[in-house]
gemmi code that builds the backbone of each chain (N, CA, C; Angstrom):
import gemmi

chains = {
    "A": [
        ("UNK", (-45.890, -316.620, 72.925), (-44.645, -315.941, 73.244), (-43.693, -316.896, 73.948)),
        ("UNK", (-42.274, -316.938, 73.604), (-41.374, -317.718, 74.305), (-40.926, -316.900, 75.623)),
        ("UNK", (-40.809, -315.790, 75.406), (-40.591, -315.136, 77.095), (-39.799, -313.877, 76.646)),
        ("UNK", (-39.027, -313.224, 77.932), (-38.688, -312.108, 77.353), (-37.091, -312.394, 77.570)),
        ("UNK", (-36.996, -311.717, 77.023), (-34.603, -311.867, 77.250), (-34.460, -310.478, 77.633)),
        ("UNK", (-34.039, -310.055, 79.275), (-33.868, -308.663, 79.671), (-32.450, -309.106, 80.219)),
        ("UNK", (-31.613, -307.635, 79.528), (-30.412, -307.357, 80.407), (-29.973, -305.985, 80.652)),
        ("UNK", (-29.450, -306.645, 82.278), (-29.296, -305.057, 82.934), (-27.991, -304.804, 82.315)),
        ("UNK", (-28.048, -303.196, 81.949), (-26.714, -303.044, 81.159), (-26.337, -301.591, 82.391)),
        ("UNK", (-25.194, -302.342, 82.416), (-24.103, -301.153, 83.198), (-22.945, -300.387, 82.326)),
        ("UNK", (-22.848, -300.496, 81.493), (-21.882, -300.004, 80.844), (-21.652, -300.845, 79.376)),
        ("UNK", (-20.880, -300.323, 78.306), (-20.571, -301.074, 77.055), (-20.515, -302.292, 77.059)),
        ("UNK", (-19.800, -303.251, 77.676), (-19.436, -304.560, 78.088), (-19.876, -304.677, 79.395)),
        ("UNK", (-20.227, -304.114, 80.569), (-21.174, -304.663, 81.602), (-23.020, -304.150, 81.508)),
        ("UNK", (-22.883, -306.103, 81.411), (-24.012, -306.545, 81.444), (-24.577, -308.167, 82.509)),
        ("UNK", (-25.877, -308.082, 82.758), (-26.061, -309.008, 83.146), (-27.552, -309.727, 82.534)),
        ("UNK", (-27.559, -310.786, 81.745), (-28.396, -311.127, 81.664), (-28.449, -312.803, 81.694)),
        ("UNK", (-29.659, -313.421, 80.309), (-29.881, -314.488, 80.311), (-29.049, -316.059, 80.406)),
        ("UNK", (-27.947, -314.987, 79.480), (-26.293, -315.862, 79.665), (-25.968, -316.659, 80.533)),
        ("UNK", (-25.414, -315.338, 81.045), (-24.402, -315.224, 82.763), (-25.891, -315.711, 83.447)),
        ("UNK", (-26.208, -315.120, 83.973), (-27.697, -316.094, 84.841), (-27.726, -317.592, 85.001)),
        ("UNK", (-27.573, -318.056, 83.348), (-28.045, -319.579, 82.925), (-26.279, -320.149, 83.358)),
        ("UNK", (-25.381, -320.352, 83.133), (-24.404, -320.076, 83.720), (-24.367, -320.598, 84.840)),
        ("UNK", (-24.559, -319.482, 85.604), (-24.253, -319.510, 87.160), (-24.883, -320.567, 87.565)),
        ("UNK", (-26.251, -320.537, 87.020), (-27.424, -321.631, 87.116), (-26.859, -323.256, 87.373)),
        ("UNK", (-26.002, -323.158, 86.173), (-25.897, -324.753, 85.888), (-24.511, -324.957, 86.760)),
        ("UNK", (-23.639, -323.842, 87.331), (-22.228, -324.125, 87.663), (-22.785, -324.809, 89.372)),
        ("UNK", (-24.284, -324.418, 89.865), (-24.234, -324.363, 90.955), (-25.326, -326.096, 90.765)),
        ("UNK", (-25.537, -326.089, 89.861), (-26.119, -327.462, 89.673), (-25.320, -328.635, 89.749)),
        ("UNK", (-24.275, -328.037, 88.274), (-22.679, -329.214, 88.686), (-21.857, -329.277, 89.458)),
        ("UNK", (-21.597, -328.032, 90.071), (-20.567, -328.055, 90.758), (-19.304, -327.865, 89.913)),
        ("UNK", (-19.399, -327.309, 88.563), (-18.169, -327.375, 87.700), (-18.380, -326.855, 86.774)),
        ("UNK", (-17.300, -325.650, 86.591), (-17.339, -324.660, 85.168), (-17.168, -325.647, 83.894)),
        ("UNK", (-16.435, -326.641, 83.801), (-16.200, -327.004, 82.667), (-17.576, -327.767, 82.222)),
        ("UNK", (-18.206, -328.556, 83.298), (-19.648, -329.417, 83.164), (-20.521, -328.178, 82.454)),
        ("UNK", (-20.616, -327.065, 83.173), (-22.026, -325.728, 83.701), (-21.475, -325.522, 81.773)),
        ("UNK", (-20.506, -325.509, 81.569), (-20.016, -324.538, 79.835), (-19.968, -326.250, 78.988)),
        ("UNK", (-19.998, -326.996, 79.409), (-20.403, -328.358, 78.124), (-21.960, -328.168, 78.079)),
        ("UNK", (-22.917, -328.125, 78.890), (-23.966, -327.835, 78.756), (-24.769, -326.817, 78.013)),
        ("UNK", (-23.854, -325.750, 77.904), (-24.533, -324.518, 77.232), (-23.751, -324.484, 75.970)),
        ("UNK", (-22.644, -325.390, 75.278), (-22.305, -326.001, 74.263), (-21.479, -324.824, 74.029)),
        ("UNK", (-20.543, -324.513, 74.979), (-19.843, -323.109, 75.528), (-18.310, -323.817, 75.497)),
        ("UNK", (-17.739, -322.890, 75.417), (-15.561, -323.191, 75.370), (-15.601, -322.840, 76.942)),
        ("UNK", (-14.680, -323.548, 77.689), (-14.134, -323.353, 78.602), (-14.011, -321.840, 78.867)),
        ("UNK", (-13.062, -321.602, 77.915), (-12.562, -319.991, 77.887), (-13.266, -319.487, 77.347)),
        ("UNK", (-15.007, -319.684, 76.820), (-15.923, -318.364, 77.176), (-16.402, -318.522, 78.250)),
        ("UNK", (-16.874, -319.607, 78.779), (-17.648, -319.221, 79.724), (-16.575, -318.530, 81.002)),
        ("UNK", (-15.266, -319.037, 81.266), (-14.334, -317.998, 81.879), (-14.349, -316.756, 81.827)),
        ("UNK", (-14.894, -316.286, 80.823), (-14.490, -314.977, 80.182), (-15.629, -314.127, 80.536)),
        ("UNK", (-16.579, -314.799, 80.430), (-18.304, -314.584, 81.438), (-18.455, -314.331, 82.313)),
        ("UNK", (-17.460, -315.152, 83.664), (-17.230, -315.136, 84.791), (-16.631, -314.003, 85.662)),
        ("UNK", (-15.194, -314.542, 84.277), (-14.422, -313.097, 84.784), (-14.956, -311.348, 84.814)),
        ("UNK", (-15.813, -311.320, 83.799), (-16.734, -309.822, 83.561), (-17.718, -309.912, 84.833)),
        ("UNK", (-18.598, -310.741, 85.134), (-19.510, -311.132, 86.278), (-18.336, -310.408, 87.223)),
        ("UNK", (-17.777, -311.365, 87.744), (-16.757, -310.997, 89.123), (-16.450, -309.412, 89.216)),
        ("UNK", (-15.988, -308.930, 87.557), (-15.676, -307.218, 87.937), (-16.886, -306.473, 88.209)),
        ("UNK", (-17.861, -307.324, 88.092), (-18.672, -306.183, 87.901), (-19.803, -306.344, 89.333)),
        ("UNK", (-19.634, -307.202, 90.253), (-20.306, -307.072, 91.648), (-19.151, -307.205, 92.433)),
        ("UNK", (-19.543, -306.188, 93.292), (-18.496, -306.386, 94.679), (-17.980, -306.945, 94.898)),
        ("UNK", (-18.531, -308.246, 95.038), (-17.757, -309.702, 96.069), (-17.767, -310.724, 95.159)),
        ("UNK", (-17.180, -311.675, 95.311), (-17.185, -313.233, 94.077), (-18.374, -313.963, 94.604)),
        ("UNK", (-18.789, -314.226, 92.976), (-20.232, -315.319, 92.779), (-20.081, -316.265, 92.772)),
        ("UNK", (-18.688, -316.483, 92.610), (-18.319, -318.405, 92.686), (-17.005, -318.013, 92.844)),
        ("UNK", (-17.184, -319.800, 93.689), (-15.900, -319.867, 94.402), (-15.591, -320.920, 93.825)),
        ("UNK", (-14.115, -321.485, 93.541), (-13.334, -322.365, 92.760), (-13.037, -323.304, 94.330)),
        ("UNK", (-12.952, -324.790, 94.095), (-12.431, -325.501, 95.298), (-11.456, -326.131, 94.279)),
        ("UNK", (-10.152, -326.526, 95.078), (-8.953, -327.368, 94.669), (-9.720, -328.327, 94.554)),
        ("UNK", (-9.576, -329.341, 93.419), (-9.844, -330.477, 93.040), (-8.513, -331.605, 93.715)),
        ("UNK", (-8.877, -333.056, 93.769), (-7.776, -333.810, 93.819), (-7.143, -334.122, 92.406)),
        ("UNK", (-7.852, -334.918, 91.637), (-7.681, -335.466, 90.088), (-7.501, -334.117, 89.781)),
        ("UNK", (-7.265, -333.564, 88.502), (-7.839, -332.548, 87.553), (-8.303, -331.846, 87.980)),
        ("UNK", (-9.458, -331.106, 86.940), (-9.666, -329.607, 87.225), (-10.846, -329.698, 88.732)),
        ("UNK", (-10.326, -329.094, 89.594), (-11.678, -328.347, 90.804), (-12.815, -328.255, 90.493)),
        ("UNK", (-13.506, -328.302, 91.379), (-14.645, -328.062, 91.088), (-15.316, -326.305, 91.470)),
        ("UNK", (-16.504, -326.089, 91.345), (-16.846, -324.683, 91.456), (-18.620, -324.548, 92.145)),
        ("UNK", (-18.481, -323.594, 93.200), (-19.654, -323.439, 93.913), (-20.105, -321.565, 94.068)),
        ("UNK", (-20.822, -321.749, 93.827), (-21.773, -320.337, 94.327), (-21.086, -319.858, 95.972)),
        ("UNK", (-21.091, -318.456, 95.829), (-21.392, -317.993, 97.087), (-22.642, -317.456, 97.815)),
        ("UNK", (-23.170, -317.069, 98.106), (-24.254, -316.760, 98.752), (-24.741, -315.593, 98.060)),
        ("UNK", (-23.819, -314.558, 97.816), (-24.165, -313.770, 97.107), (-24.535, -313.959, 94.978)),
        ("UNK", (-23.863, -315.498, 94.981), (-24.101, -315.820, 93.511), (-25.178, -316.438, 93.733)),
        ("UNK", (-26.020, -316.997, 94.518), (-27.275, -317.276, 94.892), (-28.340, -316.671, 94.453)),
        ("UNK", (-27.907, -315.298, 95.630), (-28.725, -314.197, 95.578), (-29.141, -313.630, 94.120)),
        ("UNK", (-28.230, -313.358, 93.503), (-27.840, -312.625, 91.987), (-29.290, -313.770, 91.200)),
        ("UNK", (-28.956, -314.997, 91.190), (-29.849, -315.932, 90.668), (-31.264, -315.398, 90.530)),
        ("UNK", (-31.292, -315.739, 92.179), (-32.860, -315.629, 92.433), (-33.641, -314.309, 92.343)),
        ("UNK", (-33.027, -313.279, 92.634), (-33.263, -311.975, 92.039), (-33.552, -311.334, 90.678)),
        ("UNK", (-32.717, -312.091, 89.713), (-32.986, -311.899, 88.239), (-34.173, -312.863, 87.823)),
        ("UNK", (-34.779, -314.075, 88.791), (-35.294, -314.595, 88.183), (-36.892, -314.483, 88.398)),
        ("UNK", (-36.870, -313.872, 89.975), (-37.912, -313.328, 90.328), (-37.934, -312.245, 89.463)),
        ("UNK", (-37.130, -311.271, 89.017), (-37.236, -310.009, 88.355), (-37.905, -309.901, 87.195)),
        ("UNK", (-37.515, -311.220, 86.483), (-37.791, -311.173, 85.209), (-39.526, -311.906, 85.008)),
        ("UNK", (-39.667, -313.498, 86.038), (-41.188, -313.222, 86.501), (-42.439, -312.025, 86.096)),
        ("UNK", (-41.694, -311.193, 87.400), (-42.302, -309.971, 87.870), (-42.407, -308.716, 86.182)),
        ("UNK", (-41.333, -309.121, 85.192), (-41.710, -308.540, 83.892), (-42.686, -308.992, 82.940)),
        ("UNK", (-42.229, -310.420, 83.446), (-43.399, -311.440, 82.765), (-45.127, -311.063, 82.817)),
        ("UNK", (-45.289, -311.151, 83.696), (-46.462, -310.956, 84.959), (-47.543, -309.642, 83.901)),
        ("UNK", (-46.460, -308.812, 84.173), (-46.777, -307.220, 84.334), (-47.330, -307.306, 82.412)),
        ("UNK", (-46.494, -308.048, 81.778), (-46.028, -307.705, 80.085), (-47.618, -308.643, 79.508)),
        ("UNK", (-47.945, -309.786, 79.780), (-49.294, -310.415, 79.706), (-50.020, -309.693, 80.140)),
        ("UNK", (-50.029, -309.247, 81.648), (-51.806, -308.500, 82.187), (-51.971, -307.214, 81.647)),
        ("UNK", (-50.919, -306.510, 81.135), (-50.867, -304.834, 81.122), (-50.315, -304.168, 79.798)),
        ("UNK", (-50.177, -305.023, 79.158), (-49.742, -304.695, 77.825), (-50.094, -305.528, 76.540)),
        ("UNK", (-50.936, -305.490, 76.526), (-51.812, -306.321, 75.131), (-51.373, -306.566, 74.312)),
        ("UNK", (-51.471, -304.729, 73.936), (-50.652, -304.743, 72.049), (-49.556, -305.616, 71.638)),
        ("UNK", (-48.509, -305.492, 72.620), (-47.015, -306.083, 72.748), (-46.865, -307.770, 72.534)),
        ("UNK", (-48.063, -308.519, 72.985), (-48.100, -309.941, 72.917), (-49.293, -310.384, 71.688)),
        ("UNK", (-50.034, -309.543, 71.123), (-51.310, -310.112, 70.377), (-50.349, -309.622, 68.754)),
        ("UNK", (-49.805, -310.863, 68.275), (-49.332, -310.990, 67.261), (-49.728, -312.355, 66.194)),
        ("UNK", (-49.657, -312.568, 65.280), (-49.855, -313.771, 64.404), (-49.839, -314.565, 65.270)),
        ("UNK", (-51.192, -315.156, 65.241), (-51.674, -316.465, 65.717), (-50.517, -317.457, 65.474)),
        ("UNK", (-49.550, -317.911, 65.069), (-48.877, -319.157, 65.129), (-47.711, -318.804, 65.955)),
        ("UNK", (-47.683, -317.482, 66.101), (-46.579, -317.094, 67.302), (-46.788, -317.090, 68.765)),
        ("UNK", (-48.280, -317.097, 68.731), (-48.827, -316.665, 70.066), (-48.488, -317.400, 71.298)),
        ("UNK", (-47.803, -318.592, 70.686), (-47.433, -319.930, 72.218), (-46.134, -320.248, 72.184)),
    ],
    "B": [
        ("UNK", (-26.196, -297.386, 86.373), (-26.958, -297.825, 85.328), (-27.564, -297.708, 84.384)),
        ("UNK", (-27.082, -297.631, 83.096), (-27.684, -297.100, 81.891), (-28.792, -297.646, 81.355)),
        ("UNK", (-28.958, -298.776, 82.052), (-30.637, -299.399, 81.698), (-30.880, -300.521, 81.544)),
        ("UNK", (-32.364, -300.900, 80.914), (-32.656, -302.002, 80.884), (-32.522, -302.301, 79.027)),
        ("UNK", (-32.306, -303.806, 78.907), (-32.168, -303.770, 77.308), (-33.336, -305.473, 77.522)),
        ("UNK", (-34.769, -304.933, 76.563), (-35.631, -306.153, 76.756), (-35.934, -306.368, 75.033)),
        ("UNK", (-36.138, -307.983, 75.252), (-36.822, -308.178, 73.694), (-38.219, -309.171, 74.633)),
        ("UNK", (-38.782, -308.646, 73.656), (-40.220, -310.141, 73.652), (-39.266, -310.527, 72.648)),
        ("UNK", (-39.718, -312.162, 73.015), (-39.418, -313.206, 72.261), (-40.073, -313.908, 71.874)),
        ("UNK", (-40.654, -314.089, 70.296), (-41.518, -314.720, 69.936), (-41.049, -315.936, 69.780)),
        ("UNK", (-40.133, -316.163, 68.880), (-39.493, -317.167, 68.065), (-38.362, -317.038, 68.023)),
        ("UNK", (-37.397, -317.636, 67.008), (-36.017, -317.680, 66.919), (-35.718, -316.280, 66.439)),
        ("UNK", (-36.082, -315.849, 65.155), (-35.616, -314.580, 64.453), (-36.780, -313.545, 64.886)),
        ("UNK", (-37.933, -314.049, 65.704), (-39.504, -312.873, 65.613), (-39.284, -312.398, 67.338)),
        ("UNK", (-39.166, -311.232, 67.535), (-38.593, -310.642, 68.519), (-39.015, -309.192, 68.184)),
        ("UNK", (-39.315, -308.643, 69.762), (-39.323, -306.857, 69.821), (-38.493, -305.867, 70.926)),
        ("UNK", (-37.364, -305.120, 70.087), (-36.637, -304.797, 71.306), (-36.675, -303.350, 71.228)),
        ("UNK", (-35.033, -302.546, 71.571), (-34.923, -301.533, 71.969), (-34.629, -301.050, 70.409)),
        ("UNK", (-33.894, -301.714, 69.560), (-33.870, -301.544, 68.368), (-34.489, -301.481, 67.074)),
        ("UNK", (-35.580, -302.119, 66.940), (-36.750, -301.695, 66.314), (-37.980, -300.617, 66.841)),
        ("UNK", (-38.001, -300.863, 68.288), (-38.577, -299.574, 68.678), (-38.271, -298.266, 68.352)),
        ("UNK", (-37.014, -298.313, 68.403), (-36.411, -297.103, 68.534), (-36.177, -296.651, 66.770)),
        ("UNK", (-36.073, -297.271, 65.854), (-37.008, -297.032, 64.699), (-37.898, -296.511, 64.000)),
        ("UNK", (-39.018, -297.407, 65.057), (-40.220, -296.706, 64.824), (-40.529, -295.103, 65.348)),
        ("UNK", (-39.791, -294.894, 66.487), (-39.989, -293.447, 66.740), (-38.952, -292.693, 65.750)),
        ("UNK", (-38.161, -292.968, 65.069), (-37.399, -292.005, 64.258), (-38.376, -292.050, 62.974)),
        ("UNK", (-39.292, -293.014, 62.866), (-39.906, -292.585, 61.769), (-41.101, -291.815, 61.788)),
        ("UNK", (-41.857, -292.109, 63.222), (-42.802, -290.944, 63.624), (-42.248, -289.752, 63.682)),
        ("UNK", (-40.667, -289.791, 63.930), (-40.609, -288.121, 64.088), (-40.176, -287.583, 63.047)),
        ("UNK", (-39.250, -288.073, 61.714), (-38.833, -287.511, 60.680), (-39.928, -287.969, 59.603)),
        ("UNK", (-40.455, -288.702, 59.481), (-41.649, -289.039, 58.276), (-40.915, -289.751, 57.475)),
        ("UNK", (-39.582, -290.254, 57.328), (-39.213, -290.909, 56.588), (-38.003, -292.373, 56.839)),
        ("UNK", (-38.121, -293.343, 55.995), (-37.642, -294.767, 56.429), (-36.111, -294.171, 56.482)),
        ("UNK", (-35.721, -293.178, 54.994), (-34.461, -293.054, 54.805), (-33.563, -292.132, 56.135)),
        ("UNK", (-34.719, -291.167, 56.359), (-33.804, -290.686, 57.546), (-33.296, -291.161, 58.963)),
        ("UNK", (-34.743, -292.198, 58.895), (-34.698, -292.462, 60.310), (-33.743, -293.735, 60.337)),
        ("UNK", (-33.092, -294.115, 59.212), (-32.350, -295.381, 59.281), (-30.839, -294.484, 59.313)),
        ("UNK", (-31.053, -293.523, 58.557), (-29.497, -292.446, 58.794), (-29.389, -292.276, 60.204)),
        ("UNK", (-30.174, -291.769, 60.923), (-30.148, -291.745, 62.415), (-29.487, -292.277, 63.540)),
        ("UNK", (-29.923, -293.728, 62.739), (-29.065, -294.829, 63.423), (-27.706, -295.354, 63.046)),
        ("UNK", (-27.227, -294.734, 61.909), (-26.308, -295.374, 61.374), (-26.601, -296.819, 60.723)),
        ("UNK", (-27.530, -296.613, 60.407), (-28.033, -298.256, 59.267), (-28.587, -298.073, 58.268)),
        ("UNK", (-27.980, -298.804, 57.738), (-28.780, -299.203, 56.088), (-30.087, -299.145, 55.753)),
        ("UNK", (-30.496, -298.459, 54.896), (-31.583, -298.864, 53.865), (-32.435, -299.707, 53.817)),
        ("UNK", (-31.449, -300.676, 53.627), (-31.738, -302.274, 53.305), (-32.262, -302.724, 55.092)),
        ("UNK", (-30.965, -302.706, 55.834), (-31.226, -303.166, 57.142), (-32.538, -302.687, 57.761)),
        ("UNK", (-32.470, -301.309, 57.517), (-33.978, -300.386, 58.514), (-35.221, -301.336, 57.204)),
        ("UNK", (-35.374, -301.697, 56.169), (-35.915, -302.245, 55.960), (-36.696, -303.506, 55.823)),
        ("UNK", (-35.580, -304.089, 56.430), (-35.420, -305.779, 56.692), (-36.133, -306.065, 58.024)),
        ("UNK", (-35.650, -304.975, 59.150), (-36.722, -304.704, 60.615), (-37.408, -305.061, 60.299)),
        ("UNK", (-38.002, -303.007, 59.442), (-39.509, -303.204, 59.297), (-40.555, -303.858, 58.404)),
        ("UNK", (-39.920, -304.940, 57.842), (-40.529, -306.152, 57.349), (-40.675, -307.569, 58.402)),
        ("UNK", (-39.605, -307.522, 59.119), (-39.770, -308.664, 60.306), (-40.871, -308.097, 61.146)),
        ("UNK", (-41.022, -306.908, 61.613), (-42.048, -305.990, 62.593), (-43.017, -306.344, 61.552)),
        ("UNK", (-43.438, -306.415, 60.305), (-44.862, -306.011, 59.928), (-45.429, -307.765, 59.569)),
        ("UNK", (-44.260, -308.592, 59.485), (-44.640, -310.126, 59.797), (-45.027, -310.564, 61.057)),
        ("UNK", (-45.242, -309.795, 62.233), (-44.931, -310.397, 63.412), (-46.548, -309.604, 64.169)),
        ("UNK", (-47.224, -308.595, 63.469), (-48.019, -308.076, 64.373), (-49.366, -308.255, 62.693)),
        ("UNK", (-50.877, -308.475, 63.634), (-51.749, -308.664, 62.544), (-51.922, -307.618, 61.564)),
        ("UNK", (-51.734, -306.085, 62.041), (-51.604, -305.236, 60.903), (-50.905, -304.673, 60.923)),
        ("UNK", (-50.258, -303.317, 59.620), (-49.625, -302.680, 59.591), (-48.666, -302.031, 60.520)),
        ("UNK", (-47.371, -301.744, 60.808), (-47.127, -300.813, 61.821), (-47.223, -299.110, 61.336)),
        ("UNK", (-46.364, -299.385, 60.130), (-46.630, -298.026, 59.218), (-46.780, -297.704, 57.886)),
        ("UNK", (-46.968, -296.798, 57.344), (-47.552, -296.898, 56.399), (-46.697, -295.897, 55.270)),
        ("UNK", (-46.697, -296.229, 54.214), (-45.304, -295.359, 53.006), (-46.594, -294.576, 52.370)),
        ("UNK", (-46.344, -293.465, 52.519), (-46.501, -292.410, 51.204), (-46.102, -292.240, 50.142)),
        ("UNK", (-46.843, -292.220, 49.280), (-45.776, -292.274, 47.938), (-45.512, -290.521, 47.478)),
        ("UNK", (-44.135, -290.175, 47.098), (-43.823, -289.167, 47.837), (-44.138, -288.323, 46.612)),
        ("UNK", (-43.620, -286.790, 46.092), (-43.904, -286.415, 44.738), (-42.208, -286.809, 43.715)),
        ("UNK", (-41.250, -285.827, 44.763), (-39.974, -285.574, 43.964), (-39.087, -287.014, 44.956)),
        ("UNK", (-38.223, -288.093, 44.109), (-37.663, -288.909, 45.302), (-38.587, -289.832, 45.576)),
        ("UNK", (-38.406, -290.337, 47.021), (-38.398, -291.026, 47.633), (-40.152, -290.867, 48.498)),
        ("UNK", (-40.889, -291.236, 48.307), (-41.656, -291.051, 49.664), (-41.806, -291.061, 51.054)),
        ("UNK", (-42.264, -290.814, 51.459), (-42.308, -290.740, 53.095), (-43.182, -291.459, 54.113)),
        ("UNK", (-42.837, -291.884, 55.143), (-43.669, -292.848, 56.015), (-43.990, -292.583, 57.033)),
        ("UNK", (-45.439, -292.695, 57.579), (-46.093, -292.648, 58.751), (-46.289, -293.987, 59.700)),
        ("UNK", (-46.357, -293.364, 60.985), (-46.667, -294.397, 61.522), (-48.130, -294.618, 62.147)),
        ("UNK", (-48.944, -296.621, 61.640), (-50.141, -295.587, 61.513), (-50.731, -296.114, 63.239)),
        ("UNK", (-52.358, -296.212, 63.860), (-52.340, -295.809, 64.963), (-51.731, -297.115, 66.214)),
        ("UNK", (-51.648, -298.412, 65.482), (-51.348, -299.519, 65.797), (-49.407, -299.561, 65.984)),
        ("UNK", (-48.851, -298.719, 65.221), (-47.397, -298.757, 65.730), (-47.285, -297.663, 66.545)),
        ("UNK", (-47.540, -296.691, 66.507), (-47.911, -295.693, 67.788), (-48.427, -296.358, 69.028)),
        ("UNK", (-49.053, -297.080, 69.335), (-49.829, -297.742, 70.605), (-48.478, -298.799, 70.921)),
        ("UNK", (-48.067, -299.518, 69.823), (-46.755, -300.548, 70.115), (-45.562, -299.630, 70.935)),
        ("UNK", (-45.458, -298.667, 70.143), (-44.178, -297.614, 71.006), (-44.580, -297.419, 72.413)),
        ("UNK", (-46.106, -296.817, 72.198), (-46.192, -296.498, 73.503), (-46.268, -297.433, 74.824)),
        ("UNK", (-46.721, -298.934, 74.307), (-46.576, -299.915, 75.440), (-45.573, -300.364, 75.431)),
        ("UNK", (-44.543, -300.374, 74.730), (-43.036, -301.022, 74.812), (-42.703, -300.211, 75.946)),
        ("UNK", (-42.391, -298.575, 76.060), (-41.657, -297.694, 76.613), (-42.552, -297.847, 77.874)),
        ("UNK", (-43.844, -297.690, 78.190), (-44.209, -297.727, 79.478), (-43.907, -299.443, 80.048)),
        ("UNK", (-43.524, -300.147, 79.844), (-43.186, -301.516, 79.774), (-41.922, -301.674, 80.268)),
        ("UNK", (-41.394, -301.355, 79.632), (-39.922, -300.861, 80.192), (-39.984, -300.381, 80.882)),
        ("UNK", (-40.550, -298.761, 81.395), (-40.354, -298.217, 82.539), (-40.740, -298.650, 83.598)),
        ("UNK", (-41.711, -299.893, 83.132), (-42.635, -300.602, 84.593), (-40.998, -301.380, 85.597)),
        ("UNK", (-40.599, -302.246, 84.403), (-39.412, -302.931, 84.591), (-38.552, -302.315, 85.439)),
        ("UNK", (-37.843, -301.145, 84.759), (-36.736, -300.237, 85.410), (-37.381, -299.971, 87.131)),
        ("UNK", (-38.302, -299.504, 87.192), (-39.043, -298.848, 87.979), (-39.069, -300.065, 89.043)),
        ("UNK", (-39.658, -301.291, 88.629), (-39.733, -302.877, 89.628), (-38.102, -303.167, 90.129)),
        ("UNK", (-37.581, -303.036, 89.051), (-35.851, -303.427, 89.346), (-35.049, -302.823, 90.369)),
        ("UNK", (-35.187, -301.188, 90.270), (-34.513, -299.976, 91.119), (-35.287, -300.598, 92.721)),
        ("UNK", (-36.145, -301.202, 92.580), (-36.694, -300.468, 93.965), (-36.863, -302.258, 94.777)),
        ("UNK", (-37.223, -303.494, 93.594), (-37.554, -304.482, 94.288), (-36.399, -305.298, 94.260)),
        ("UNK", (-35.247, -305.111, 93.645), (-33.883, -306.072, 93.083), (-32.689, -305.235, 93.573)),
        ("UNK", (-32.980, -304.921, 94.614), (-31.297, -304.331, 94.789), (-29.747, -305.068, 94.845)),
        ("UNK", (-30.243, -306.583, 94.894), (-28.703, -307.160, 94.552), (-28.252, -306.840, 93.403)),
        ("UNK", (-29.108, -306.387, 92.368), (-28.939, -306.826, 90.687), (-28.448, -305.534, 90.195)),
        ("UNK", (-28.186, -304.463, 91.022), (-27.784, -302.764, 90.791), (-26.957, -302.563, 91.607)),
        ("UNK", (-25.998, -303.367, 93.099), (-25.395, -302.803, 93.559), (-23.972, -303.777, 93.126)),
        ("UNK", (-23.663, -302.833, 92.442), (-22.588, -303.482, 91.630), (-21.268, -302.584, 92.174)),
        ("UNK", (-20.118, -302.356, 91.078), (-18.934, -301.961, 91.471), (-19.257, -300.175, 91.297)),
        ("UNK", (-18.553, -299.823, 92.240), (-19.135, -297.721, 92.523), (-19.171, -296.978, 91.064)),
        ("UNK", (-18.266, -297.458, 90.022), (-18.251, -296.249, 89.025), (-18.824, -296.847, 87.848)),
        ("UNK", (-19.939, -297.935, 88.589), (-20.832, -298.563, 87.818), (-22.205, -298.467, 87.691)),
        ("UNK", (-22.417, -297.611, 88.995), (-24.098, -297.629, 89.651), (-24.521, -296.018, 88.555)),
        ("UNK", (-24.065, -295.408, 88.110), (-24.739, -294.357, 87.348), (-24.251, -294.334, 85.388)),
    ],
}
model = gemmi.Model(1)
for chain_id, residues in chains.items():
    chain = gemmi.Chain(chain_id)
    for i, (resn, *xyz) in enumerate(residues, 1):
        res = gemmi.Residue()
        res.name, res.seqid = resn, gemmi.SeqId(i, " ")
        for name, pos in zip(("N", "CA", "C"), xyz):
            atom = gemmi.Atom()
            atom.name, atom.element = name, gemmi.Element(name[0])
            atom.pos, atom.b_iso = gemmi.Position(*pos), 0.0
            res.add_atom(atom)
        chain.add_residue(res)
    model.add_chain(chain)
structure = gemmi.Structure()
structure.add_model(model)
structure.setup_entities()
């Protein structure tokens, strides 16, 4: 099995999953939306567009934009885009976990799939 | 929150989600491929294309076609896709159930979002 792809869905268009997660992931690695969206072989203006849905859809902002000197700024997590991280990733773990020890049927498929 | 949306992920195209599950119970409950693909608003072809990816992906059968008298025959599901439904859905509910109670950053989102 390669793993599972879970997303929390709040509504038609709010969602949060593997995406936005991986994302946030890499913006807080580079330090930069445009770096975090060359990596995921992403347009500027999707992964913006990612962001912007993220932002409506928790309380407070997950990233914060800093004025750059040269060109474009760079971009950092807030504490709460941290949080969001490590929560989905423990979460999804914790599905992991549960989906191997407790559910057989669901993973015992054709042997060449099994890894 | 309207829920959780999970696939196992086997491979690129070999995957089990909310959408082939949910399949398979329209065909346990109407006895047939044609209705239960009307159900969903899908094709023939498509509800068939699933349940050919589903019956490549697990060592036996999920269900099984009757050959019918007048028309079309009708399909059961036999005890191996019944056991798949039933660990997908308690699987999920393990999830929902871990999420609500151990992930509260990942649900407290914007107010006319939380139900």
């Amino acid at each position: 099995m390669q793993g599972l792809h879970i997303e929390i869905v709040f509504g038609k268009d709010e969602r949060i999953g593997p995406g936005k997660v991986r994302l946030l992931e890499l913006i807080a690695e580079k330090g930069s939306i445009t770096e975090a969206a060359q990596a995921m072989s992403m347009s500027y203006r999707k992964a913006w567009l990612l962001l912007d849905a993220i932002d409506k859809l928790f309380p407070a902002p997950l990233i914060e934009k800093r004025v750059g000197g040269h060109g474009k700024g760079g971009a950092t997590l807030t504490p709460l885009g941290r949080e969001v991280i490590r929560q989905y990733r423990a979460f999804e773990g914790k599905c992991q976990k549960a989906l191997t020890s407790d559910y057989p049927v669901l993973t015992d498929v054709q042997p060449d799939l099994r890894d």
